[in-house]
C-alpha positions in Angstrom: 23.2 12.4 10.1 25.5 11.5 12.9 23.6 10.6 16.2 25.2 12.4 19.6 24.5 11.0 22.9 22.3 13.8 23.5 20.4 12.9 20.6 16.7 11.4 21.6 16.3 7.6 19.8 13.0 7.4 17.9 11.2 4.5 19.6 8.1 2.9 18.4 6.3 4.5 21.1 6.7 8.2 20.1 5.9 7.0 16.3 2.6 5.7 17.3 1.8 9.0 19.3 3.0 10.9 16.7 0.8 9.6 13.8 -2.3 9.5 16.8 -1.8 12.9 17.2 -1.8 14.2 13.6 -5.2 12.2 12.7 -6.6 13.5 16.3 -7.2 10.0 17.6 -4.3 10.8 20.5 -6.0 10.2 24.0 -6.2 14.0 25.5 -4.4 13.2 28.2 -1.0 12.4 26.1 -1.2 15.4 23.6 0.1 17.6 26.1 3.4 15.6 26.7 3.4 14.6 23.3 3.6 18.1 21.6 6.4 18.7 23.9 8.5 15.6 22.7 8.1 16.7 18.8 8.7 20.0 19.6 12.1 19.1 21.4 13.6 17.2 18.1 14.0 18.3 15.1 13.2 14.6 13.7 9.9 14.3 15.4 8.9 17.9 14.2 9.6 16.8 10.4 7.8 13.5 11.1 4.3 15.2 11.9 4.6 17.5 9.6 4.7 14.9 7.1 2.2 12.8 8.7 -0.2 16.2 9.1 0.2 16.6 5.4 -0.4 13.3 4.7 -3.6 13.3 6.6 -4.6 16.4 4.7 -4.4 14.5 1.2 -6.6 11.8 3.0 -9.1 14.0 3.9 -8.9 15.5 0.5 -9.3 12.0 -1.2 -12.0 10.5 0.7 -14.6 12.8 -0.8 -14.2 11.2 -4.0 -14.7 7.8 -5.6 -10.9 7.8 -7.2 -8.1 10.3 -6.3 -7.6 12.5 -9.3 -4.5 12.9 -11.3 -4.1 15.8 -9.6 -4.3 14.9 -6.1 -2.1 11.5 -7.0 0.4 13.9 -8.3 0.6 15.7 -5.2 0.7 12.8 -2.6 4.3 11.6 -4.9 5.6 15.1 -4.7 5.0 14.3 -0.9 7.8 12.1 -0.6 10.4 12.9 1.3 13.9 13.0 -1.1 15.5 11.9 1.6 16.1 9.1 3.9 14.9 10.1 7.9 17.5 8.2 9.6 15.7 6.2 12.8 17.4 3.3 14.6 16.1 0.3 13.1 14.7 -1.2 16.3 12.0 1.1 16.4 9.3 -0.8 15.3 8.8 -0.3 12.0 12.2 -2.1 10.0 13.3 1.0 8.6 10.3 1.6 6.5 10.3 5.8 7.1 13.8 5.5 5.6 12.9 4.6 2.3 11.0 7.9 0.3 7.8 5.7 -0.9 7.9 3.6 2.2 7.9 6.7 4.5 4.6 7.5 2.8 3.1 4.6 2.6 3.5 3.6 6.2 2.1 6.8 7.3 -0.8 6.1 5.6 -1.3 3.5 6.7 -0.8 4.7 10.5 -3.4 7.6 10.4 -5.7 6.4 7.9 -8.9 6.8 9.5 -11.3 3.5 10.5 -9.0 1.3 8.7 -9.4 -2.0 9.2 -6.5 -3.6 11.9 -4.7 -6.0 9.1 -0.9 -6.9 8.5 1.0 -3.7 8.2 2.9 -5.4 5.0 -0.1 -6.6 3.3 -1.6 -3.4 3.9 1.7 -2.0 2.5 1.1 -3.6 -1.0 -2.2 -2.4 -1.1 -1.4 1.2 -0.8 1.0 0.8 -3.7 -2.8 0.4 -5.7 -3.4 3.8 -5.4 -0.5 5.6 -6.7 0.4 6.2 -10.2 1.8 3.9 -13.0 5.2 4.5 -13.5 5.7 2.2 -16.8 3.3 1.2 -20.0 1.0 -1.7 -19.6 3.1 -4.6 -20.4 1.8 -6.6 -23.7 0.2 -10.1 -23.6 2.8 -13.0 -23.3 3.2 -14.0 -27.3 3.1 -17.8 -26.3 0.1 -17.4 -23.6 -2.7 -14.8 -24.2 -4.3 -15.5 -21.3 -1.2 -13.7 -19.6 0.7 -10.8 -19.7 4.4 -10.3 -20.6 5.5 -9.3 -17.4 5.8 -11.4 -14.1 7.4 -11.7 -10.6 10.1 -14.6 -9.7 7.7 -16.2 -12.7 4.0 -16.0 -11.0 2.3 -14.0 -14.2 -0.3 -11.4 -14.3 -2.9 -12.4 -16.1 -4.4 -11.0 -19.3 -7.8 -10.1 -18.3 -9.0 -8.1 -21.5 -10.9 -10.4 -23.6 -12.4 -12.6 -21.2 -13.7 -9.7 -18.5 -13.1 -6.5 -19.9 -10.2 -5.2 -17.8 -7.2 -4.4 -19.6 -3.9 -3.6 -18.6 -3.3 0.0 -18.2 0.1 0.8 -16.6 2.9 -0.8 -14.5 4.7 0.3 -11.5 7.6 -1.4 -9.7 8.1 -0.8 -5.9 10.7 -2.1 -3.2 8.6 -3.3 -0.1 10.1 -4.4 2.8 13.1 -5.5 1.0 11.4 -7.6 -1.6 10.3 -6.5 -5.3 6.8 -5.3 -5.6 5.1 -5.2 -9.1 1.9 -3.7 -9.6 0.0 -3.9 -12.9 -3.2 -1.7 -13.2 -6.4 -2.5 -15.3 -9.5 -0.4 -16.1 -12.7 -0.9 -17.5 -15.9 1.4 -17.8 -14.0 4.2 -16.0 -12.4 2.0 -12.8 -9.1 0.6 -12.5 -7.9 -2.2 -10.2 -4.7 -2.6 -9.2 -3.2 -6.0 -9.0 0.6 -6.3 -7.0 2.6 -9.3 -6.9 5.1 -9.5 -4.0 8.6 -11.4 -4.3 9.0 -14.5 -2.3 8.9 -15.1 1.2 4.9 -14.5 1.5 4.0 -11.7 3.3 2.2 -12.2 6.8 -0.8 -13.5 6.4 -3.4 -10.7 7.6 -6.6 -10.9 10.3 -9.6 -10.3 7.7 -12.2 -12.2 6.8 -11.7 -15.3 5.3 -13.2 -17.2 2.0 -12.3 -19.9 -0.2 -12.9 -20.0 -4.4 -11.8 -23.0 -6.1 -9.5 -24.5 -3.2 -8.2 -20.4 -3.4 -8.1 -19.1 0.5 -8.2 -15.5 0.6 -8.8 -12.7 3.0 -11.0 -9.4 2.3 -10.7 -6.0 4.0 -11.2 -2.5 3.5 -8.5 0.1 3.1 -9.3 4.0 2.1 -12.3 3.5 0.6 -11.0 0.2 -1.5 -11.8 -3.3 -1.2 -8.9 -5.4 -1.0 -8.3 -9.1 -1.2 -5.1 -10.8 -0.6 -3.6 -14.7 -1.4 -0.7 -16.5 -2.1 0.4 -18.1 -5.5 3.5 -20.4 -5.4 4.4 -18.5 -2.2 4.2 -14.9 -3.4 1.9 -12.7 -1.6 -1.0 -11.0 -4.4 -3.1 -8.0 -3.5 -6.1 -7.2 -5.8 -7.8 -4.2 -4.9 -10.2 -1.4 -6.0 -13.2 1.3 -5.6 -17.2 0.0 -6.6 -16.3 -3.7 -7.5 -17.4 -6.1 -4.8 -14.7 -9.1 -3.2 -16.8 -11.4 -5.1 -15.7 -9.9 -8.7 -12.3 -9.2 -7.5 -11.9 -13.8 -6.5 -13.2 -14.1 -9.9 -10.7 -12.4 -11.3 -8.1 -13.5 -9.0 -8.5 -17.5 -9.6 -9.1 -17.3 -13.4 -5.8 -19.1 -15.0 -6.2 -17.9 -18.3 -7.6 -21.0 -19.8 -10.5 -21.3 -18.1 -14.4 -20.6 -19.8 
């Protein structure tokens, strides 16, 4: 899409307003001028409607403990095939131009009472809830205690006979131009989602702070999930899931695979 003069930038501005205004949290004195805006460009105008759809799903999902198959199905069909074209200056790096990122960063915008954390971190942990795209990836042959598939080498561990959580699926993501694997375990009907984030570390976000075995980490809540971020070898990892408390989810996160 070539831009004419007469063509309005999208600032960051008008992208906060807009998502405000498709969850309802826009101050009633702005809607007014607001609604005019969108309805003068044609980007704006397919912005909230993704955003109003994207709400909908939330809505839709929060009245269950997991999203189901179906409704996961339906949030990937959401993405947009292709790229909305926005200066990059506006605030947000470029992230609506990418299909997954464009959904993922609205989700983030309008979701609800979520907690105020890092938009990246909080990035990573929305990649939790969509769908595997690849098998679960084997146990290393040479180290049981980890699994076959890693990130700039920092492994995911093998879980299954220690805990009980065995790898389930695999999906690889782009985030903010680094390489984002996720790797997905269940047990007893829940799954947790574990997603290793290429080098440099992601910011670090404003959560609530702890510390297992010299481990630092940070805890927050994100659509219904508990989420708890750290470094390893300066990779950001983001461990998240529904009805499993932070404490489980450090256990899991400092075990090295040899340990009792």
């Amino acid at each position: 899409m070539t831009r004419s003069a007469d063509t309005p930038e999208i600032k960051a501005k008008e992208l906060r307003e807009l998502s405000a205004l498709a969850d309802g949290s826009l101050e009633a004195s702005r809607r007014p001028a607001v609604k005019k805006r969108i309805s003068a460009s044609p980007e704006l105008s397919a912005l909230y409607e993704r955003e109003r759809r994207v709400v909908d799903l939330l809505h839709e999902s929060s009245s269950t403990v997991r999203a189901p198959a179906s409704l996961r199905a339906r949030i990937d069909a959401e993405r947009p095939r292709r790229p909305v074209r926005a200066r990059r200056r506006f605030g947000f790096g470029g992230a609506l131009a990418g299909a997954l990122a464009a959904v993922i960063a609205a989700v983030i915008l309008i979701a609800p009472g979520s907690t105020p954390v890092a938009l990246a971190v909080s990035d990573a942990a929305a990649l939790g809830t969509l769908a595997p795209t690849h098998a679960a990836p084997a146990p290393d042959a040479d180290s049981p205690g980890k699994l076959s598939t890693n990130v700039q080498d920092v492994y995911f561990p093998n879980w299954g006979d220690r805990f009980g959580w065995r790898a389930s699926g695999e999906r690889r993501d782009k985030l903010h131009g680094r390489a984002a694997t996720t790797v997905y375990y269940d047990w007893k009907g829940r799954r947790l989602a574990y997603t290793i984030v290429a080098s440099p570390p992601l910011k670090t976000p404003s959560a609530a702070t702890s510390t297992r075995d010299g481990v630092e980490f940070r805890t927050f809540e994100q659509d219904g999930r508990t989420v708890i971020t750290w470094r390893r070898n300066g990779h950001t990892c983001v461990l998240s899931g529904t009805n499993v408390n932070p404490t489980e989810l450090q256990k899991l996160a400092v075990w090295d695979g040899t340990k009792a």
